[in-house]
KEKOL-472500 format. One record per residue (C-alpha): residue in one letter; y, x, z. Coordinates in Angstrom, 1 decimal. Layout:
residues N
A|Y|X|Z
...
This chain:
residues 486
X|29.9|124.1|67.0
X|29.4|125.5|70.3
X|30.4|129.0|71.0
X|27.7|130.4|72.3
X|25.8|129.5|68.9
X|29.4|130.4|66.9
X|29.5|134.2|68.8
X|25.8|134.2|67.5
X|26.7|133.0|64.0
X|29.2|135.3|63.7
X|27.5|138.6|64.9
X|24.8|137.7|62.5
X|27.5|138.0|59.7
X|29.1|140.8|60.4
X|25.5|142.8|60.7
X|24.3|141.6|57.5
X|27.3|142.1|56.1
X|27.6|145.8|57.3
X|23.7|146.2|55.6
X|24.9|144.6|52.3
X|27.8|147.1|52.3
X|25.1|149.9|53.3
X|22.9|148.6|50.3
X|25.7|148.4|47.9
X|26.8|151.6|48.6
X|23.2|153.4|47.7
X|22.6|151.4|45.1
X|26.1|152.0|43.1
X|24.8|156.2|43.6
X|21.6|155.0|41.9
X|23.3|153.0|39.3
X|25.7|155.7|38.3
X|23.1|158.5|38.1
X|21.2|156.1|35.5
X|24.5|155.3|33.8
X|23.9|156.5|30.5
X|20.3|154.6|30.6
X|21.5|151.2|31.3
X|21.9|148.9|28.7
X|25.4|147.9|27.8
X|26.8|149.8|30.6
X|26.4|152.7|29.0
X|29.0|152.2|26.6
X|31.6|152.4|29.2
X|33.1|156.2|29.0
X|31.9|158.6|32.3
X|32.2|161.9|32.9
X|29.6|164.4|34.0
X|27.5|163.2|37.4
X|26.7|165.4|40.2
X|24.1|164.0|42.7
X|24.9|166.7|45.1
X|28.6|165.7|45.6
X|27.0|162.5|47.2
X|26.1|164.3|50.6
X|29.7|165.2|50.8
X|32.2|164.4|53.1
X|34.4|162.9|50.5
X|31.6|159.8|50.2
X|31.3|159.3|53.6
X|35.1|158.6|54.6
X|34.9|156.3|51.7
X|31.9|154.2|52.8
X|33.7|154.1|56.6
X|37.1|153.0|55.2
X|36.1|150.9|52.8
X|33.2|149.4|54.4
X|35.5|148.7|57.6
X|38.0|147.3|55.4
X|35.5|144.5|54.0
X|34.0|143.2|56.3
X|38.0|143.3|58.2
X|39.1|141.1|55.5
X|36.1|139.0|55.5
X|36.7|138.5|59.3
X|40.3|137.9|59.4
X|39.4|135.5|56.8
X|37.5|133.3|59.6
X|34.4|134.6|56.9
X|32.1|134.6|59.7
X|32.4|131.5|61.4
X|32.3|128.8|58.5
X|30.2|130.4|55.3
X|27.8|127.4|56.2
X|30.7|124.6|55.9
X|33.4|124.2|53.4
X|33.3|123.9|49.1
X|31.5|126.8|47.2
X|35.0|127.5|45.8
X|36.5|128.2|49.1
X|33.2|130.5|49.7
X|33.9|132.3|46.6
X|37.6|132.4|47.1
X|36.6|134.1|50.8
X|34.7|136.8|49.3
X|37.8|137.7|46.4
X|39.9|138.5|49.5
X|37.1|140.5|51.2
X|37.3|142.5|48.1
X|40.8|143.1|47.7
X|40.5|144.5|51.9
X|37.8|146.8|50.3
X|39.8|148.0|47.2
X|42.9|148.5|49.2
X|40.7|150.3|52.2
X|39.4|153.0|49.5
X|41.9|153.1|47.2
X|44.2|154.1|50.2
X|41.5|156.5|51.3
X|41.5|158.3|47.9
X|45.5|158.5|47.6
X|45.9|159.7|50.8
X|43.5|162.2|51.5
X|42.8|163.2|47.4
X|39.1|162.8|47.6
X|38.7|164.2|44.0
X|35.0|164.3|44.1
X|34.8|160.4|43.9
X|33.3|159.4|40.5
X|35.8|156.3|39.0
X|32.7|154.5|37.4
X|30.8|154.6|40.7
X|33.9|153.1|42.4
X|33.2|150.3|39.6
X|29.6|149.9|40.8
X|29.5|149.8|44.3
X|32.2|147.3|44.2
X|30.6|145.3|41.9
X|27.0|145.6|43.7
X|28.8|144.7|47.3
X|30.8|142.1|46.3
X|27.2|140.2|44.6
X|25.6|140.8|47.9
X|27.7|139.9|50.2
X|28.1|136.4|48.0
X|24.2|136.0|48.1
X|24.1|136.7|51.6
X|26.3|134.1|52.6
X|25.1|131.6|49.6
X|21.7|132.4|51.3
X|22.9|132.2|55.0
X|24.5|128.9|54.0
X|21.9|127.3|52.7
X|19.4|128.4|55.8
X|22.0|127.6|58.4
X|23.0|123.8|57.1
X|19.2|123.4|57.0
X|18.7|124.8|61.0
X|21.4|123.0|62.3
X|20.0|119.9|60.7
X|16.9|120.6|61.9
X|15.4|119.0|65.4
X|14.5|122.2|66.6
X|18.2|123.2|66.7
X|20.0|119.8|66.5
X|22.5|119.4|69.8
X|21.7|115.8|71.1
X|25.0|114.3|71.9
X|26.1|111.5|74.3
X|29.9|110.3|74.2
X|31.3|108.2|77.3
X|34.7|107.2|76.9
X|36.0|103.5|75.4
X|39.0|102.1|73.3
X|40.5|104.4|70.1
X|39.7|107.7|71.6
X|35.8|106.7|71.9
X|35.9|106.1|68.1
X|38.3|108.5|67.0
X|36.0|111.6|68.3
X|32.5|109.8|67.6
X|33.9|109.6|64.1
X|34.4|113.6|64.4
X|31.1|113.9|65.4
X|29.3|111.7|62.7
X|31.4|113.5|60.3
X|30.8|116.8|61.1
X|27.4|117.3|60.2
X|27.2|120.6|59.4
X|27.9|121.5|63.3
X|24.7|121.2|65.0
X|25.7|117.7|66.8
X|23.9|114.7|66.4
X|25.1|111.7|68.1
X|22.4|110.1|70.1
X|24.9|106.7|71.0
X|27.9|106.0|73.0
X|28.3|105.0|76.7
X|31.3|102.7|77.0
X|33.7|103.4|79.3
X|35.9|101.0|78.7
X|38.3|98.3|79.5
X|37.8|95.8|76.8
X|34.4|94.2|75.4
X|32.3|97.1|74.0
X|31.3|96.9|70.3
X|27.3|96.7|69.0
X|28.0|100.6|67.7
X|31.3|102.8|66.7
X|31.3|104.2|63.1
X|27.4|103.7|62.5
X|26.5|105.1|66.4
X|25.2|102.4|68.8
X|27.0|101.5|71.9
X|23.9|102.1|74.3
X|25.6|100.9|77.7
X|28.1|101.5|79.8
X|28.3|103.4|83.3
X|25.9|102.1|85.1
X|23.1|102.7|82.4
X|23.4|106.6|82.8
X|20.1|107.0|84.3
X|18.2|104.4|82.0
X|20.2|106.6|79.2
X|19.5|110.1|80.2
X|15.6|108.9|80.6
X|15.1|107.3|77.3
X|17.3|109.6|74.9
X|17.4|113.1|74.4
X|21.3|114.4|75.8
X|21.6|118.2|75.4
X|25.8|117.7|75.7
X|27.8|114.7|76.8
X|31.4|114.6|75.7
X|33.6|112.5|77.8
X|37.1|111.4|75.7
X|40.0|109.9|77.4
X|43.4|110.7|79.3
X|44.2|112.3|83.0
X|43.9|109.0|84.4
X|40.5|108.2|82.5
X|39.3|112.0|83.0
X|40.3|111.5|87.0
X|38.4|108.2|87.1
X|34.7|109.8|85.3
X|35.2|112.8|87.7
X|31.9|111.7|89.9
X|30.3|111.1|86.1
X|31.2|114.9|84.9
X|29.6|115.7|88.7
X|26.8|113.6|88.3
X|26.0|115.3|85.0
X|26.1|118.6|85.7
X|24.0|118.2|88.7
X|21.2|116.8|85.9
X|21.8|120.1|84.0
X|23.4|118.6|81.2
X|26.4|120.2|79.8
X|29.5|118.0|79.8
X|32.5|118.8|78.0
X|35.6|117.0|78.4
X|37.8|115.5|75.1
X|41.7|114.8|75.9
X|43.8|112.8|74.8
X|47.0|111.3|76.4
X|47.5|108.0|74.1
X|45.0|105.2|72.6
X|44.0|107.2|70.0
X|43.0|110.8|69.1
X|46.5|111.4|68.0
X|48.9|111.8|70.3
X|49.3|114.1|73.2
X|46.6|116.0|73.2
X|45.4|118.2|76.4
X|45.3|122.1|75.4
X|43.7|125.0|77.1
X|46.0|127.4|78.3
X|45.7|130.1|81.3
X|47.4|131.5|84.0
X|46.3|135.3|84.4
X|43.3|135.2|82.9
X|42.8|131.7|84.9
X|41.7|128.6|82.2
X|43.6|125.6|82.7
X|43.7|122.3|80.7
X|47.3|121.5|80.4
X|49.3|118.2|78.8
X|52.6|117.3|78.2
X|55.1|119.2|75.8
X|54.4|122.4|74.9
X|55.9|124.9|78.1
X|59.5|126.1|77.9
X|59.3|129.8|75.8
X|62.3|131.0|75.7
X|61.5|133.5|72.8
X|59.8|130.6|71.1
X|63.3|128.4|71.7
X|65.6|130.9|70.2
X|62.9|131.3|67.7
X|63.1|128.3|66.5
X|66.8|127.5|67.0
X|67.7|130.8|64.6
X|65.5|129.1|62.0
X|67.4|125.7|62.3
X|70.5|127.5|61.7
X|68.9|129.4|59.3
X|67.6|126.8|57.1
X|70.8|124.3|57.4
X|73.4|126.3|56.7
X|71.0|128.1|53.5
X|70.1|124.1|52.4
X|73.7|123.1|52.9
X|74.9|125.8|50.7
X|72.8|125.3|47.5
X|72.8|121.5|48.2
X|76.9|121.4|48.5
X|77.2|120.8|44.7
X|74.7|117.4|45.0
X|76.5|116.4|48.4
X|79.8|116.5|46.6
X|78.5|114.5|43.5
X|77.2|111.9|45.8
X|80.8|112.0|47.9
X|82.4|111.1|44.2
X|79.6|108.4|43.7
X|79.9|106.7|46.1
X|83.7|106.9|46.4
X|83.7|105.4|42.8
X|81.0|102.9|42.8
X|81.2|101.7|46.4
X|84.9|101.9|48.1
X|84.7|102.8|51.1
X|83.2|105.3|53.8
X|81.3|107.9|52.3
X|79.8|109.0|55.6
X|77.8|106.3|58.0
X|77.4|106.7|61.6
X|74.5|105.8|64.2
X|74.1|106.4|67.9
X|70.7|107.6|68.5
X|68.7|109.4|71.4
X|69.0|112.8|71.3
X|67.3|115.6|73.9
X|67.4|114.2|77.6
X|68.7|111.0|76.3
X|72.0|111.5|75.4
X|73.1|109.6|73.0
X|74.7|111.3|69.6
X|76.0|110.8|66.0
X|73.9|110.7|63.1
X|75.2|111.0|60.3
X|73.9|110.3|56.7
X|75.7|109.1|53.5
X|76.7|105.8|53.2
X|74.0|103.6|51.4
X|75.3|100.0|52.6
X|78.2|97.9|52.3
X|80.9|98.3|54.4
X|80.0|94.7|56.4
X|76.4|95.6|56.8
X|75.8|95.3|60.7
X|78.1|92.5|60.2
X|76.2|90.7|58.0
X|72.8|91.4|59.7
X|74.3|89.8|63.0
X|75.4|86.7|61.2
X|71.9|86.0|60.0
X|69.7|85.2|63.0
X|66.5|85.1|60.8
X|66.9|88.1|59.1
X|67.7|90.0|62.0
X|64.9|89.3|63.9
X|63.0|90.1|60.7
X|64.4|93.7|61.1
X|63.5|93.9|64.7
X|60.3|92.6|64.0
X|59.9|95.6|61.1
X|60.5|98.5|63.5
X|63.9|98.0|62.5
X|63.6|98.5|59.5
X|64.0|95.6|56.3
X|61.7|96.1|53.2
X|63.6|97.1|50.1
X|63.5|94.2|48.5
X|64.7|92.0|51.5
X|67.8|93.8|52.5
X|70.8|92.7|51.2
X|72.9|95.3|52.9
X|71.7|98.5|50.7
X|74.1|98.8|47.4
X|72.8|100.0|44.4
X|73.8|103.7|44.5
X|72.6|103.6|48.5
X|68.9|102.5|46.9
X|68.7|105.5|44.8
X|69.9|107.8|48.0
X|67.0|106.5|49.9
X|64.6|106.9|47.2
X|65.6|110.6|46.9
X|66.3|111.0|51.0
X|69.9|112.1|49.6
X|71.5|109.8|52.2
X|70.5|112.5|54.8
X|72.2|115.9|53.5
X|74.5|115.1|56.2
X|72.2|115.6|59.2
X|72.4|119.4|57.9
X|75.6|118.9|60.1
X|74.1|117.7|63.3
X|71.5|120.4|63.1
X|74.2|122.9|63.4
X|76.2|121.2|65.8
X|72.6|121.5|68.2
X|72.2|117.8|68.3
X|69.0|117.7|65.7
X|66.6|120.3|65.1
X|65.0|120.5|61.5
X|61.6|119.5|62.6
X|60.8|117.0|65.4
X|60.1|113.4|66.2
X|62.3|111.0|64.7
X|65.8|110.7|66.1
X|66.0|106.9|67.6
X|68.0|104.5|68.5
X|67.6|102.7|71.9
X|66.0|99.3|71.1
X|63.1|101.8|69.5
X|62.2|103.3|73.2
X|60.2|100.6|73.8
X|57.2|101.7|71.6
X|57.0|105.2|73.5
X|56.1|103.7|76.8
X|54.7|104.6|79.3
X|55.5|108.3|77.0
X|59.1|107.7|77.4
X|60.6|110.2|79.1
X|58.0|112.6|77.0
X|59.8|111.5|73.8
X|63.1|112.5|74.8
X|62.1|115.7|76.0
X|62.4|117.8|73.0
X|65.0|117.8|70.6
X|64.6|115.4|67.5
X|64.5|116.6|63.9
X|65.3|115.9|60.5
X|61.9|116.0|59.5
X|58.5|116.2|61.1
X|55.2|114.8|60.7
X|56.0|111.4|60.2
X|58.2|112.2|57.5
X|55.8|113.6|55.9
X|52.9|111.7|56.8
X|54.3|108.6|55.0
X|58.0|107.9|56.0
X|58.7|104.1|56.3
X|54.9|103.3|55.1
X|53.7|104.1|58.6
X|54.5|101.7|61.2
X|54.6|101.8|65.1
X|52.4|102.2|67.0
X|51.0|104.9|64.5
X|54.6|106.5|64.3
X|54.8|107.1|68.1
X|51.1|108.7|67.8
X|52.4|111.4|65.4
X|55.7|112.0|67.3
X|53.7|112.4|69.9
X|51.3|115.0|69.0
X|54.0|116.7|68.0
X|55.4|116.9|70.7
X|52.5|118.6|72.6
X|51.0|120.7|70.2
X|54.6|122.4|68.5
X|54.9|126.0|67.7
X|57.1|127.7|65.0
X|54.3|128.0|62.4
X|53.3|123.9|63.2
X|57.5|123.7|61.9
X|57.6|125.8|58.7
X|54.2|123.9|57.6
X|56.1|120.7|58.4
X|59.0|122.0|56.4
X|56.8|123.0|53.2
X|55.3|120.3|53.4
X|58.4|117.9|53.1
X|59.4|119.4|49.6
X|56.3|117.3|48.1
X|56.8|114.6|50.5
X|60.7|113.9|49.1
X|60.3|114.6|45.6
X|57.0|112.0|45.4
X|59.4|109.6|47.4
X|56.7|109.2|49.9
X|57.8|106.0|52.0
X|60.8|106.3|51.0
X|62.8|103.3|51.2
């Protein structure tokens, strides 16, 4: 959705919503005064009523703060902007926040300022009354803005130009959003390859030298142009062309084959917008922000894990003689080359034996470097069961503290893997690796390049602290299901 029509969507919220409240609140005065007249409610205990005490002050700071307070919580609760999109539940779940805001909001009021007057049955009502109207409202505003936006009065006719994955990565957006106003009225191909008959159900309707036919014989309110600098640079006189027809064009960025990867993001420069790509720009704040975390979390992981670590050191130790720790040179930030270290879950003449067999070691080139469980003759027993369960990397706790890994990141490599990242190379290396990240928990071993370098890569560009502590949550699940583990 557009923001002009969002801004409109969501002022149209918040006034309704400030009615309902309104409504609720003079209809909870009604409904108490007939209290002992209304059917089963007038079993619950009240004391005596006074009309009067309504025109007090005492009801008036309550209808500011708590009014104020609902309709905050709805809003920081992005209540305005999606009540047409999204499950019923998630709806509902919206307006149980909204009414915790507005219970908090008066209940604060009364404490603080011991508004006595304040009837606790009414408190009951206009709660109860608000909290049904705002849900109709918005069951009511849902319905009727799904139907307008699917409407042709109101439908935004919408022309993509781009080729390759990112043409059918964000014409697959489109077609799947359907609640935001967009309908997709065919793609122009832009190309370097043969373009398809159509991209998830949208025809391909020509390529760049059938704008004008196009703009003539389809209806295009919005043309979204996908692609990369160099692609963005090379449809310049198109976005020019286009806005000199009074179409609006907005431009889609991505810096890989695919819609993940490097993304472009807005940014500005006092006050100035700018499209930006790349890694995310140096913060300082953000860095030690992020570093105090990784110290944080290793040495608090390595403390309650140092009972397992030591179990394994005796497992191994007694089932497999030998090393307990295994050592790998792998690319670190700017390149340099470190140690990594995990537990040892091969035997002792693994790289050995890999070298010796020609076949098999092309096989594991061939398999990103990787052998499937079942084909590699290196892994012991005990070092099958330390993958499964990612116990073989306690260790790296170690190189996190040392500064060499971060806890969330791309994938530490080794060199033979820097290949895959090209021309994105240099990009890669750029940022420190981590112990976990979104390939980890996107599938592990399951996911294969080129996929792999997409995720590192968006990573890479669209990083923040809060993007790391969702990672980090989200690789408890992804280790104890044993996701692409192996």
């Amino acid at each position: 959705m557009f923001i002009e029509r969002a801004r409109t969507l969501r002022t149209s919220h918040a006034t309704l919503d400030a009615i309902a409240v309104a409504i609720a609140f003079a209809l909870a005065f009604f409904a108490r005064g007939v209290h002992e007249k209304l059917p089963l409610l007038s079993r619950i205990p009240s004391t005596d009523w006074n009309p009067s005490d309504a025109a007090g002050v005492d009801y008036a700071l309550l209808l500011g703060v708590s009014g104020v307070a609902w309709i905050a919580g709805l809003r920081t609760s992005r209540g305005y902007l999606v009540p047409h999109r999204g499950s019923l539940l998630r709806l509902l779940a919206l307006h149980l926040r909204g009414l915790a805001w507005a219970i908090l909001g008066a209940s604060a009021a009364v404490f603080s300022v011991k508004l006595a007057t304040v009837s606790r049955l009414y408190f009951g009502y206009y709660f109860g009354i608000g909290f049904c109207l705002l849900l109709s409202k918005d069951l009511f505003m849902r319905s009727f803005v799904r139907r307008l936006l699917r409407s042709d009065a109101y439908a935004r006719h919408a022309l993509v130009v781009g080729g390759g994955r990112p043409a059918s990565w964000f014409t697959a957006a489109v077609v799947g959003a359907e609640d935001s106003g967009y309908r997709p009225v065919g793609v122009l191909w832009a190309g370097e390859e043969a373009a398809p008959a159509s991209i998830g159900g949208v025809p391909v309707i020509g390529g760049l030298a059938d704008l004008d036919r196009i703009l003539v014989e389809h209806p295009v309110d919005e043309v979204f142009v996908v692609g990369g600098p160099r692609r963005i640079a090379e449809l310049a006189p198109l976005v020019q062309t286009l806005t000199e027809r009074g179409r609006v064009v907005s431009v889609v960025t991505t810096n890989h084959s695919t819609g993940d990867g490097v993304r472009g993001r807005v940014t500005e420069f006092e006050g100035i917008p700018m499209l930006s790509y790349g890694p995310m720009p140096k913060d300082e704040l953000g860095a030690v922000a992020k570093r105090l975390m990784d110290v944080s979390v290793a040495a608090l992981a390595g403390l309650l894990l140092l009972p397992v670590a030591v179990a394994v050191t005796v497992a191994i130790k007694l089932l497999d003689p030998g090393p307990v720790l295994f050592g790998q040179r792998r690319l670190g930030q700017g390149g340099k080359t470190f140690t990594l270290y995990k537990f040892r879950s091969m035997r002792v003449d693994a790289e050995e034996a890999l070298r010796r067999d020609p076949a098999l070691y092309q096989r594991y080139v061939d398999n990103d470097y990787k052998l499937p469980e079942d084909e590699d003759p290196r892994v012991s027993p005990l070092g099958r069961f330390l993958r499964k369960s990612s116990l073989d990397e306690l260790p790296q706790l170690y190189n996190v503290l040392r500064g060499e890994l971060s806890m969330v990141g791309p994938r530490p490599i080794v060199p033979d893997e820097l290949q895959h990242y090209d021309p994105y190379a240099d990009l890669l290396l750029a940022v420190r690796p981590g112990v976990t990240g979104l390939w980890q928990v996107s599938g592990r071993s399951d996911i294969r390049y080129p996929e792999r370098a997409f995720l590192d890569l968006d990573y890479i560009g669209n990083n923040n602290v809060l993007t790391d502590l969702g990672i980090l949550f989200r690789t408890v699940p992804a280790v104890l299901l044993r996701k692409g583990a192996h």
